[in-house]
C-alpha angles and dihedrals in degrees: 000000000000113000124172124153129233131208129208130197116211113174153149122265133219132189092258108082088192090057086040085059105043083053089052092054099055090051089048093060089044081055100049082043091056090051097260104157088179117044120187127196130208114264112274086010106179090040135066120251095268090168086081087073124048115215106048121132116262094222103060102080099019126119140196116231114250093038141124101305093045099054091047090058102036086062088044087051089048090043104050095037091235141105121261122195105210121188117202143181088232125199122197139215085247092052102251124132129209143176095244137168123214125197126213120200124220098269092048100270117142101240099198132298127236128202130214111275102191122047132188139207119191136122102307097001096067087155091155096073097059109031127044113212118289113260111189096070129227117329142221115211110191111193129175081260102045161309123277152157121223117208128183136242099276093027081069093079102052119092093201104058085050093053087044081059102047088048097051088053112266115160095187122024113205124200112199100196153173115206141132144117126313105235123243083023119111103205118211090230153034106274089176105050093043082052097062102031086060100063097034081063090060096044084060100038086055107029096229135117112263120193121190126207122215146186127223134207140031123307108169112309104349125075108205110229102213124194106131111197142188122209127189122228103291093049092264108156111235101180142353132197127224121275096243118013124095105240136148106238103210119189147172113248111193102191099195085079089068086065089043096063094031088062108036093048096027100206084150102046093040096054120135104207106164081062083063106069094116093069104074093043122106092254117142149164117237128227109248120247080227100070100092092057091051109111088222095064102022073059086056097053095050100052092042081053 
């Protein structure tokens, strides 16, 4: 048997990244209290969420890394002997931005970053203009705790970015995120509940824990929906936060059960990859042309408006 406890973070956000931080902070040591050895913040976590809007200025809300947050929380991971998993609105020397995570060990080092893969750009989620698509792959961050893989918001819904992080070895998956409903907006289905359902498929398709990160509360014209969630390996949720309160949701992983229900389903073992080939072609589907005269989305717009 293999236990470790993971903590996750799910707050509100100001417009003032400093005060964003200090919050964080004192949600990260209730966690470690509560015996949390992984700690996991939202995406974004000490900004608002700015990609609703087109139009802001990059630099804002950028850092360097290292900067200013990271080294914060590089001396808090040190200090309190644990792994912090830190998402940034990072700016580089080059002058590229991207949506990246950093992770912390356990003695302050930093343990790799990752930047978002996979970007949208729809009504209230206009990621393009501000990140540019994540360049380093999918990463594998082994801690003394354990091993894991850390995906971001829209990555979530991608099968294949899950399956690239069981393979390379992840025993947990976790998903820092900012997502809810635009207010004013009824939408035609359930963005929650495809949300969730998303990820818990990819806790049973690879038989691995997944844990999501979400904000709460209202920021312009989207309300976050919270309820961060971890599932076990055969998308059993463990636990779920509030909708709206701002909580740390701390939980027991045992990872011998990944290799349980690998081996007792075998959706790893009975794979068929020479069938896949198509995957990895440049195959896609194009936006229509139509979209924009759909009511659904003609109804988006004009809430987000």
């Amino acid at each position: 048997m293999k236990v470790i406890t993971i903590g996750l973070v799910q707050t509100k956000v100001s417009d003032i990244p400093a005060l964003n931080v200090k919050k964080t902070i004192k949600f990260i040591k209730q966690a470690v209290k509560k015996g949390a050895r992984i700690i996991c913040l939202q995406e974004l976590f000490q900004t608002p969420y700015f990609p609703q809007r087109t139009g802001e200025i990059k630099s804002k809300y950028a850092e360097f890394i290292p900067g200013t947050t990271t080294e914060i929380m590089k001396n808090l991971a040190k200090k309190l002997s644990v792994v912090i998993v830190v998402p940034i609105f990072e700016r580089t020397n080059e002058g590229k931005y991207f949506n990246t995570v950093v992770v912390f060990g356990h003695n302050g080092k930093i343990l790799g970053k990752y930047r978002k893969i996979h970007i949208p750009n729809d009504p209230g989620f206009y990621e393009k203009e501000y990140f540019e698509q994540g360049d380093l792959g999918y990463k594998i961050f082994k801690t003394k705790f354990g091993n894991f893989a850390v995906l971001i918001c829209y990555d979530q819904w991608f099968p294949e970015a899950a399956r690239m992080a069981r393979l390379a070895g992840a025993e947990i998956i976790f998903y820092p995120t900012a997502i809810g409903n635009i207010i004013g907006y009824k939408e035609q289905s359930d963005w929650h509940n495809a949300w969730e359902t998303s990820m818990r498929g990819h806790a049973i398709a690879n038989s691995l824990y997944v844990a999501a990160i979400n904000r709460v509360g209202a920021e312009g014209k989207e309300k976050f929906f919270g309820q961060s969630f971890v599932a076990d390996p055969f998308g059993k949720i463990l636990k779920r936060a509030s909708k709206n309160k701002e909580e740390i949701l701390v939980q027991k992983l045992d990872l011998s059960r990944n290799k349980f229900f690998s081996e007792g389903w075998g959706f790893l073992r009975n794979r068929r990859p020479d069938t896949y080939k198509n995957l990895i072609s440049n195959k896609f589907i194009k936006k229509s042309k139509k979209l924009p005269r759909v009511s659904h989305y003609q109804d988006e717009k004009k809430a987000l408006s």
